[in-house]
Each structure stands twice: as C-alpha cells, then as structure tokens.
TORMAR-951281 format. One record per residue (C-alpha): residue number from 1; residue in three letters; x, y, z. Coordinates in nm, 2 decimals, padded with zeros to 4 digits. Example, Ala and Ser with C-alpha at 12.3 -4.5 7.8 and 13.67 -1.06 7.14 Angstrom:
TORMAR-951281
(1 ALA (01.23 -00.45 00.78))
(2 SER (01.37 -00.11 00.71))
//
This chain:
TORMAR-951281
(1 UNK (12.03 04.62 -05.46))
(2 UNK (12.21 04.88 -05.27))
(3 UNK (12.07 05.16 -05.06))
(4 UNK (12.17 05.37 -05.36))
(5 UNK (12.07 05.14 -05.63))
(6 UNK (11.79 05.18 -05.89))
(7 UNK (11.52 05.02 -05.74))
(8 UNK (11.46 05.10 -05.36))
(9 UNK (11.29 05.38 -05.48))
(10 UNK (11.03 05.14 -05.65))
(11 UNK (11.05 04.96 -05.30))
(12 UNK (10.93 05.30 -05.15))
(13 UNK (10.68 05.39 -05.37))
(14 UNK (10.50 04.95 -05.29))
(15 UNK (10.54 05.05 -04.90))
(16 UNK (10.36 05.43 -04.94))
(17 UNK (10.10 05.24 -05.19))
(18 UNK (10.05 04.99 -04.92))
(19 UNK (09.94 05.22 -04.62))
(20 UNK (09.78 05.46 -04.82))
(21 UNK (09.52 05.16 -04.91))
(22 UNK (09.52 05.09 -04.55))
(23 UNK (09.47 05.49 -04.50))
(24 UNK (09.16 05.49 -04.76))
(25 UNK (08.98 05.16 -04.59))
(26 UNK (09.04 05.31 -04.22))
(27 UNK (08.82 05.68 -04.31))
(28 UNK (08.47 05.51 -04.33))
(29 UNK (08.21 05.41 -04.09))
(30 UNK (08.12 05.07 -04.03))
(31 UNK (07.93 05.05 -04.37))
(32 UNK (08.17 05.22 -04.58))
(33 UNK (08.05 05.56 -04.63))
(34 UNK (08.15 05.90 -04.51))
(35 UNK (07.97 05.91 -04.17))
(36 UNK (07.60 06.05 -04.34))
(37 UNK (07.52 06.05 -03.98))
(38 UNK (07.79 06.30 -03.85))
(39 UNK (07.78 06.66 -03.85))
(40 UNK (07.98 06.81 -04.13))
(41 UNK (08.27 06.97 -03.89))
(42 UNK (08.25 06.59 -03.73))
(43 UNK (08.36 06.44 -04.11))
(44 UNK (08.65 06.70 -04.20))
(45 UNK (08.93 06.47 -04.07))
(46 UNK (08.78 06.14 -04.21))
(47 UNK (08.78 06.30 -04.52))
(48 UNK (09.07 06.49 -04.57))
(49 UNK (09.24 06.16 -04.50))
(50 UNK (09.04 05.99 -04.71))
(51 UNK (09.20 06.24 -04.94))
(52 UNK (09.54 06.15 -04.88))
(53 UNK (09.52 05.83 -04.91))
(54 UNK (09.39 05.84 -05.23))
(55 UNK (09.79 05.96 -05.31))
(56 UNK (09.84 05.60 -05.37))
(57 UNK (09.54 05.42 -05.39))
(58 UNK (09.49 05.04 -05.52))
(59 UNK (09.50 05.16 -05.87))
(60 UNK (09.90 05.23 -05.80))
(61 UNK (09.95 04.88 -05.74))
(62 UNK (09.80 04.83 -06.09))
(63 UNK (10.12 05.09 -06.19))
(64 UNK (10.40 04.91 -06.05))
(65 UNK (10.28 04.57 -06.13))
(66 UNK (10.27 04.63 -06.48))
(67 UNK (10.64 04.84 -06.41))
(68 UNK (10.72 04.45 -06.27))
(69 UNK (10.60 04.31 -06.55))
(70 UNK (10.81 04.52 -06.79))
(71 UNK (11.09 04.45 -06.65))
(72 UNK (11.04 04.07 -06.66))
(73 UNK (10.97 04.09 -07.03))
(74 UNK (11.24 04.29 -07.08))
(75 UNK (11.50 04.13 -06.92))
(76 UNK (11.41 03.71 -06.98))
(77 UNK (11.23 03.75 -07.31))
(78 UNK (10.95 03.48 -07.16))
(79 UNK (10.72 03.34 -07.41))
(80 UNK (10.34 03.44 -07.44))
(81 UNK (10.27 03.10 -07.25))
(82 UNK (10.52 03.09 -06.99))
(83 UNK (10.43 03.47 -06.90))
(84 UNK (10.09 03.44 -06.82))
(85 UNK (10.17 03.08 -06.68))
(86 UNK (10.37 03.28 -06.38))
(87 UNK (10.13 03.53 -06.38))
(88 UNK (09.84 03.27 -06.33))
(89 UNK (10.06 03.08 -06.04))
(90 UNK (10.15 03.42 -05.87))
(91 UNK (09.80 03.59 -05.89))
(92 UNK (09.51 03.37 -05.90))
(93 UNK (09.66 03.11 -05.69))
(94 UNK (09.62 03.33 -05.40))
(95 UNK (09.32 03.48 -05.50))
(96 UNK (09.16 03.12 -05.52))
(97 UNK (09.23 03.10 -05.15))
(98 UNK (09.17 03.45 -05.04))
(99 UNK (08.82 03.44 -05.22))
(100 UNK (08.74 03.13 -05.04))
(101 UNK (08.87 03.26 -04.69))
(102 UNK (08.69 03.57 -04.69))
(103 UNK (08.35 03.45 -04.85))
(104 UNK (08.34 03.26 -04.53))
(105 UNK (08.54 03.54 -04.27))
(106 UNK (08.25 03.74 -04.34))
(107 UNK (08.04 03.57 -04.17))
(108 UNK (08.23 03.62 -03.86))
(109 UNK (08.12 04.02 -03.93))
(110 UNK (07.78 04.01 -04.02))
(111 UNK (07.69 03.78 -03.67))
(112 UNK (07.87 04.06 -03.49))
(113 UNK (07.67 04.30 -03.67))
(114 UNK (07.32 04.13 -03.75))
(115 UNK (07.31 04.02 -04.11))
(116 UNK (07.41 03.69 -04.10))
(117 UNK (07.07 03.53 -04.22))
(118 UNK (07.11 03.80 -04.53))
(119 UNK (07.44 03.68 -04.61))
(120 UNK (07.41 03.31 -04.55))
(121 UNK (07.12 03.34 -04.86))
(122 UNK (07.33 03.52 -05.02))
(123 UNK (07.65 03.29 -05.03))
(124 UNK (07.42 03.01 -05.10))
(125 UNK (07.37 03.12 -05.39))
(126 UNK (07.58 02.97 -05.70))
(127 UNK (07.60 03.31 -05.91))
(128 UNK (07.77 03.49 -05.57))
(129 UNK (08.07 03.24 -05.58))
(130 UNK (08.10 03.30 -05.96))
(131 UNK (08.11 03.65 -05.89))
(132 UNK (08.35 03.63 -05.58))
(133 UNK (08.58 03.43 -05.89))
(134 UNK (08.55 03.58 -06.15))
(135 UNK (08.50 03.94 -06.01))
(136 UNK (08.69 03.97 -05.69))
(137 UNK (08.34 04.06 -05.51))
(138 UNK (08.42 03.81 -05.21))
(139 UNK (08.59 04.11 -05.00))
(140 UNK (08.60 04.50 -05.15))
(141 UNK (08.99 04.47 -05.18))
(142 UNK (09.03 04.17 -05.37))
(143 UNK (08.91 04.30 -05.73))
(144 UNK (09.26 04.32 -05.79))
(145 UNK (09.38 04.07 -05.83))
(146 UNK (09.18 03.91 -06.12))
(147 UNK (09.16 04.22 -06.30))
(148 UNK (09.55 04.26 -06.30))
(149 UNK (09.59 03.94 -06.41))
(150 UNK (09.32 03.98 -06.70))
(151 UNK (09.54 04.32 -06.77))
(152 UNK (09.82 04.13 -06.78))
(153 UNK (09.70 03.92 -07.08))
(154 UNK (09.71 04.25 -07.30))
(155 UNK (10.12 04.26 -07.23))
(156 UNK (10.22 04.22 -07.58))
(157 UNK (10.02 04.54 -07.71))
(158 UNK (10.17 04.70 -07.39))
(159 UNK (10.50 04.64 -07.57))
(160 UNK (10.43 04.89 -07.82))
(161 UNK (10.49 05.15 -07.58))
(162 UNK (10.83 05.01 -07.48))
(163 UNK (10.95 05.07 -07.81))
(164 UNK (10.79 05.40 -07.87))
(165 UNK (10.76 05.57 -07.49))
(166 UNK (10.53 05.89 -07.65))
(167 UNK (10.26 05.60 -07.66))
(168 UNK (10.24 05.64 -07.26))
(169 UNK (10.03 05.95 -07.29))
(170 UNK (09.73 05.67 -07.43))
(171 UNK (09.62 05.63 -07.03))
(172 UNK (09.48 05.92 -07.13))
(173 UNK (09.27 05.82 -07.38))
(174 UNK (09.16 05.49 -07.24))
(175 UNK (09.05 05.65 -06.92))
(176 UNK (08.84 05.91 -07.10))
(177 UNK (08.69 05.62 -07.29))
(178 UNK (08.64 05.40 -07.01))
(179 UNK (08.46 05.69 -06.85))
(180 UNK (08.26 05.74 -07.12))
(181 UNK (08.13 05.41 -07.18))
(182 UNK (08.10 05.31 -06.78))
(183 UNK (07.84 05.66 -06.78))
(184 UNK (07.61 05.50 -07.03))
(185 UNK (07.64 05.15 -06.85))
(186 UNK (07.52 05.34 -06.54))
(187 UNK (07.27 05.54 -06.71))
(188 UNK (07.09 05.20 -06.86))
(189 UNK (06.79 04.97 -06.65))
(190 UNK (06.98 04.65 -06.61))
(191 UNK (07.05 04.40 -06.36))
(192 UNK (07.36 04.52 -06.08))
(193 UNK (07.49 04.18 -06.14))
(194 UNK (07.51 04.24 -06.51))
(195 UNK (07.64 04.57 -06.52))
(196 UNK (07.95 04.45 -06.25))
(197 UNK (08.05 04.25 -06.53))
(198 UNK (08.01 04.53 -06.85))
(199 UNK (08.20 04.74 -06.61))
(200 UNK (08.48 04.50 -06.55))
(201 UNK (08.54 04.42 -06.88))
(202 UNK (08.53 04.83 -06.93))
(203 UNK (08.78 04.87 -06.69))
(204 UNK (09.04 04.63 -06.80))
(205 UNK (09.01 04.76 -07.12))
(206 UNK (09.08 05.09 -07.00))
(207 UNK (09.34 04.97 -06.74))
(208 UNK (09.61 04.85 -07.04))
(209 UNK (09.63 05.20 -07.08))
(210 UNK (09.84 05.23 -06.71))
(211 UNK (10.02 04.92 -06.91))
(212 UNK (10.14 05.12 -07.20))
(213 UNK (10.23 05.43 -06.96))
(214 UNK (10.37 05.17 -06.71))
(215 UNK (10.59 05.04 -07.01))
(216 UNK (10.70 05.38 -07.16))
(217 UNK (10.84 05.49 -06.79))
(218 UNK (11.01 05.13 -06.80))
(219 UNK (11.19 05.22 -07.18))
(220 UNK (11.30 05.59 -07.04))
(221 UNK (11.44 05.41 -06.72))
(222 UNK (11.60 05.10 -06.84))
(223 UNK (11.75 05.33 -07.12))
(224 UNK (11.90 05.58 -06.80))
(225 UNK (11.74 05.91 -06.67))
(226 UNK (12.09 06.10 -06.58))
(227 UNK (12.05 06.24 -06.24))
(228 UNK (11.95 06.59 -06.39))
(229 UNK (11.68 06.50 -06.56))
(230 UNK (11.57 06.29 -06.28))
(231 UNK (11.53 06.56 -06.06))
(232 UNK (11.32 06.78 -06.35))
(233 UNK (11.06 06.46 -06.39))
(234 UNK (11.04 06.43 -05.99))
(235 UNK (10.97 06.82 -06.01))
(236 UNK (10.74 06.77 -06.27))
(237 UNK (10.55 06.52 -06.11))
(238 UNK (10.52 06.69 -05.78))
(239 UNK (10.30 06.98 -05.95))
(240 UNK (10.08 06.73 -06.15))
(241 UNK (10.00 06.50 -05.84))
(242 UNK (09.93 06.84 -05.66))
(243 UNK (09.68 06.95 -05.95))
(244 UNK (09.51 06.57 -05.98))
(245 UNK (09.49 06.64 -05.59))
(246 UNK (09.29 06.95 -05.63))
(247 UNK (09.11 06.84 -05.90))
(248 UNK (08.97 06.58 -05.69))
(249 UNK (08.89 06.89 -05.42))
(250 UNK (08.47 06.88 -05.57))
(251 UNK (08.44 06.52 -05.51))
(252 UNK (08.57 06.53 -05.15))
(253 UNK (08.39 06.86 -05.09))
(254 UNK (08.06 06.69 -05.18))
(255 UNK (08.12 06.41 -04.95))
(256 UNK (08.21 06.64 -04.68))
(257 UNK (07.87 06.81 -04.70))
(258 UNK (07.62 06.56 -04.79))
(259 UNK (07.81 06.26 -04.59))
(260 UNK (07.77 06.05 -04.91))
(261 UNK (08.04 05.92 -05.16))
(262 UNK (07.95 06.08 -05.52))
(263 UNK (08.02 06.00 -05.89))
(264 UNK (08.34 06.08 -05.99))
(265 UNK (08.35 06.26 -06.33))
(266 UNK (08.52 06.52 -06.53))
(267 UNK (08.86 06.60 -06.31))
(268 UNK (08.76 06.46 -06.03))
(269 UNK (08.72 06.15 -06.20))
(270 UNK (09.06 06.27 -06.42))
(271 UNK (09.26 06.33 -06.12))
(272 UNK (09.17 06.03 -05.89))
(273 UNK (09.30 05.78 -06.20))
(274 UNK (09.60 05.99 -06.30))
(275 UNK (09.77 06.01 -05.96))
(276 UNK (09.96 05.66 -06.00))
(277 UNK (10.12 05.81 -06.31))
(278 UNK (10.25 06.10 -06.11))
(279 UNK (10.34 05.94 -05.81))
(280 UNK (10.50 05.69 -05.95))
(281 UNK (10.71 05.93 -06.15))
(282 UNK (10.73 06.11 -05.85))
(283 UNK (10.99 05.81 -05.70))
(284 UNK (11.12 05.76 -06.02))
(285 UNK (11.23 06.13 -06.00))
(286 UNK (11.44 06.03 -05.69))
(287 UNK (11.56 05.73 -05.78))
(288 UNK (11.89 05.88 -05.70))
(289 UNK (11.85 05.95 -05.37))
(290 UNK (12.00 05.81 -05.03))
(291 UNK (11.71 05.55 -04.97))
(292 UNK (11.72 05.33 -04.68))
(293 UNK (11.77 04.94 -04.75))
(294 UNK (11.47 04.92 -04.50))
(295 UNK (11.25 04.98 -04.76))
(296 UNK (11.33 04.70 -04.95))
(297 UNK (11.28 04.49 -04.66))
(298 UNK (10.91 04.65 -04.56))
(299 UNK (10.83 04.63 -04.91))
(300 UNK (10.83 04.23 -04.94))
(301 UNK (10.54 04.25 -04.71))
(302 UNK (10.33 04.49 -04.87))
(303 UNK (10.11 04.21 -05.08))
(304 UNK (10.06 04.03 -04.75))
(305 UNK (09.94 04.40 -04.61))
(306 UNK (09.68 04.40 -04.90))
(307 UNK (09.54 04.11 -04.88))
(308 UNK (09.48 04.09 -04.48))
(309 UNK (09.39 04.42 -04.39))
(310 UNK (09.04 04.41 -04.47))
(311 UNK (08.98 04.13 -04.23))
(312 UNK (09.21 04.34 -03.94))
(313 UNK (08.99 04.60 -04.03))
(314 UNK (08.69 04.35 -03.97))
(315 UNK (08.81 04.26 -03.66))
(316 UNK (08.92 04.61 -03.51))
(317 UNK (08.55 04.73 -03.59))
(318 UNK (08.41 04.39 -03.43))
(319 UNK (08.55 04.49 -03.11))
(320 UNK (08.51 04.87 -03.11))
(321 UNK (08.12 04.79 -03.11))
(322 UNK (08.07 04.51 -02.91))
(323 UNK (08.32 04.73 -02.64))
(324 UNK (08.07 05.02 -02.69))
(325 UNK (08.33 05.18 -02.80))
(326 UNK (08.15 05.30 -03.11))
(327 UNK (07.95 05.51 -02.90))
(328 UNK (08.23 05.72 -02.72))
(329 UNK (08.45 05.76 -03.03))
(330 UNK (08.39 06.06 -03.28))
(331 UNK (08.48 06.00 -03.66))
(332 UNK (08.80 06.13 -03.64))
(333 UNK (08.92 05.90 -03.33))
(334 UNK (08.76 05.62 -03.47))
(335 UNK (08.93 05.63 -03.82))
(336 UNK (09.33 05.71 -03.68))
(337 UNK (09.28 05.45 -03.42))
(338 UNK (09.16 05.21 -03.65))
(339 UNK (09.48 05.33 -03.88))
(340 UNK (09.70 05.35 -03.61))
(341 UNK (09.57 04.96 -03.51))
(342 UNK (09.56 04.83 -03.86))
(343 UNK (09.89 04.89 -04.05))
(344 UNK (10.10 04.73 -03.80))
(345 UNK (09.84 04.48 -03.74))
(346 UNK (09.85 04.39 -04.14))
(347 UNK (10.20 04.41 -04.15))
(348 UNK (10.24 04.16 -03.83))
(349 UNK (10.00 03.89 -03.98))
(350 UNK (10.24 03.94 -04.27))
(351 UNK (10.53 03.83 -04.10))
(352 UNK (10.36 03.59 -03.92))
(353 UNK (10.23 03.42 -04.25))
(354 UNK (10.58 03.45 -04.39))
(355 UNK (10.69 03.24 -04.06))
(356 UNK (10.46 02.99 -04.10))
(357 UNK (10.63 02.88 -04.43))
(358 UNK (10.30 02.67 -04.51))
(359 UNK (10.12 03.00 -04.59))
(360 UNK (10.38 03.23 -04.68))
(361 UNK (10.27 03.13 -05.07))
(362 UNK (09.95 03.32 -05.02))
(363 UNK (10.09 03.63 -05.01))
(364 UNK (10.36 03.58 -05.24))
(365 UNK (10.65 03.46 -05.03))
(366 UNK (10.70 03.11 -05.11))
(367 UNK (10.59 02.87 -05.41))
(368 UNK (10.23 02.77 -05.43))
(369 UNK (10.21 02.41 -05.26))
(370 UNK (10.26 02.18 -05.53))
(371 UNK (10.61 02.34 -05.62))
(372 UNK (10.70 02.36 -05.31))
(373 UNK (10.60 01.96 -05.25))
(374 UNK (10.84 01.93 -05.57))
(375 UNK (11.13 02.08 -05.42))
(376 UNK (11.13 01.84 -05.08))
//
C-alpha cells in the first residue's frame, strides 16, 4: 500500500519491535545479566535502556503475528488444515534450520570464552536437542518461534473475539492466570528441565489471550476506526504504555541496585506483558498519518533481524574481549556500541541472505526449498 494506506503503520510498529529486541539483547554483560559487577551509577544507562527496549519487546512480535494471522483468516477463509499447514512451512521450517545452526554457532562462543568442554557434554546429549526442538532453547531468541506456532493452533477460539471485540480484554485474564500458575511451578522441587516444559505449555496457554486481543483490534479495524477516533485510541494508548512503563519502574530499580535480574510479579509483571497491547494500539491510533513507504521496505527484513542478531551479538562480544576491549569499556559504552554495531549488522546479513536467494527462505523471503525446486 500507499504511504497513506492502512498498513505502513503496522510496518512501523515490526521495524520499532525489531530494534527494541536488538536494544533489550545489547544492555547485558557477556553472561546476560545486569553487570552484578559494576557500581550502581556504572549500570544506570544499561538499564534504563534495558527499559526502553522493553517498549517492544519479543512478546510484540507475538501481537502482530496473530494481527497477521487475523487478517489471513479473515480475508481467505483457509481451512483448519491449510492454516496451520502455512503456518508450519513459514515457522518451523526456519526454526528447524536456525536450531541446528545455532546449536552448533555456539560453540564458536564458548571456545572464545572457555566452556567449550561444558557445552560439547552438553549438546551430546539427546534430551538438549529435544529441548532446542521442541523448546526453542538452542539460542535465547529462538523460543518464538515454536511457541507462536503452538499459539497459532488455538486460532479458531481466537475467532470468538473477532466476532465479539469486548472479548479482547481476556489477555487479561490469561496473564493473571498464567502468572499464577507459573509461581507455583517455581515454588515446587522439580527438575529445571521439567519445569521448562510446565512453563511452556503455561505460557501458550496464556499467550492465546494476546490472540483474542490481537483479533478484537483486527474486528474494530477491518470494520473502520474514523480518523477521530483513531486519534482518541492512539491518545489512550500513550497514557497506558506510559503507566505499564512505570509499573515496571520496581523491577528495573531492583536490578539497578542489586545488579541482578528479579521476578517479575504484580505490575511489574502486569506492565512488562501488557505493553504490546498498548503499543500496538499506539500505531493503530496513527494509522492515518503521513508514514514513509520506507517502512514498508525496512519492515521485510525485520524476521531476518530476529533471527541473526543473537549470533552478531556473539560475534561483536567475541572480538571486544579477545581486543581487550572488555577491559577499557565501561557498561554504558559497551552496550551502545554493541547497539550501535548490531542493528545494522542484523539488518546487513538480512539483505545479504535475501541476495543469496538460496537462503532468503530462512528468514521468510522466499519458499522453503522444495517449493522453490517445484517452481524451476
């Protein structure tokens, strides 16, 4: 469409999604945490980044997925069969390769940083690969996949809300019971293997609920938000993503001062899984603004960004420490040049995959090989 059409502001919202992902992966140390090893003043910009990030974190890709998915539904009346057919070729294809390449581009870090015996028992093991497949565990990114496409199998109940759009407000209720079952999981002696998988199947459960609110926003769209109310939604969604923001203000705070990552519960937990909502509505409340085609163009790439730029972020941190640059840089440095690097990084390897034509399939630019053998 258009610069002015309905959906570059859906474009928009996949780009921001995309580098605030990138944005949340590029605030940690080496191991993922909050820099325990920093002085408090020495984590504030880490942080507070960390913070915005979390704007449109991985979960919003859950959002506009399902938004996607709506619209497919909608518009070609699929069957059940066909549906999760192009849902299985799109998603899991990709993750079967993905798993496989980072199971093994792991290695490349833990030489680099000295646990490569660790990780070569570990990845000899039968019950890691079933977990890399079956739970996304090969890389801390690729969860996603699967457990969209496991969300996706709940599409028909989704429906509901399509017809009735007050059924949206059920995120709510899924979340709280998510949360409440996921606390006794955690509160219970049992294997961390074990409890991965009560917690997935917890969370997809819980995730249909973006599903039905990702389907209600599709019915009041599809049906036509006049410009007016457009704006009043946009308006109203500004001052609910600000107070999910500040609801989340204890969780960072304890972070900040103890330089670990904490529990999310109550609001923090509340307004870390209800920001997609509102920043989704957010875009859908300027969907009538003068967006730039570029964004439709940027947004293509943003799966491709996704799935590489764990192993950019791999390879930036490979060479900061064997340059001794690890050394010299303070936390804040580190994480904007490692943000600064990374996004354009990701979204180079993107084009570059696109270019190839082989590959482009594996981050959803072109058909998975054996359609593609079928069109030659």
């Amino acid at each position: 469409m258009s610069a002015r059409g309905r959906m570059v502001w859906f474009d928009a919202n996949r780009v921001w999604a995309a580098v605030g992902v990138v944005l949340i992966h590029s605030t940690t140390d080496f191991a993922g945490r909050p820099f325990p090893d920093a002085s408090v003043g020495e984590r504030v910009v880490p942080i507070f980044l960390r913070s915005l990030g979390e704007f449109s974190g991985s979960e919003m890709f859950f959002f506009f997925s399902l938004f996607l998915m709506a619209l497919r539904i909608d518009r070609h009346r699929p069957t059940y069969r066909e549906a999760i057919g192009t849902q299985a070729s799109r998603l899991l294809v990709p993750f079967a390769f993905w798993t496989l390449f980072y199971g093994l581009f792991r290695l490349v870090k833990a030489y680099a940083f000295g646990y490569a015996p660790g990780y070569l028992d570990q990845i000899s093991e039968v019950k890691t690969w079933v977990a890399y497949f079956l739970l996304g565990k090969s890389q801390y990114h690729m969860h996603f996949l699967p457990t969209l496409f496991a969300i996706f199998l709940f599409y028909p109940v989704m429906r509901l809300a399509m017809r009735y759009p007050i059924l949206g407000v059920g995120l709510f209720a899924t979340l709280g019971a998510m949360d409440h079952v996921q606390t006794f999981l955690y509160s219970l002696d049992l294997a961390p293997l074990t409890r991965d998988y009560l917690v997935r199947i917890t969370k997809v459960w819980g995730y249909v609920g973006y599903g039905f609110a990702a389907f209600a926003l599709y019915s009041l769209w599809q049906d036509g938000l006049p410009r007016g109310e457009s704006k009043l939604v946009g308006r109203g969604a500004l001052y609910f993503a600000s107070m999910a923001y500040i609801a989340t203000f204890p969780f960072f705070g304890s972070a900040l001062l103890t330089g670990q990552w904490g529990v999310r519960t109550g609001w923090d937990y509340y307004g870390h899984f209800l920001m997609p909502l509102f920043m989704f509505s957010l875009f859908l409340g300027r969907q009538y603004a003068d967006w730039s085609p570029g964004w439709s163009r940027m947004a293509k790439y943003t799966f491709g960004i996704y799935l590489v730029h764990p192993m950019v972020i791999d390879i930036f941190d490979i060479v900061v420490v064997k340059t001794g640059l690890a050394g010299v840089l303070s936390p804040a440095l580190l994480v904007v040049l490692r943000f600064a690097c990374v996004l354009p990084a990701a979204y180079g390897v993107s084009r570059l995959i696109e270019r190839t034509d082989v590959l482009a399939w594996t981050i959803g630019l072109g058909p998975v090989p054996w359609k593609r053998q079928g069109k030659a």
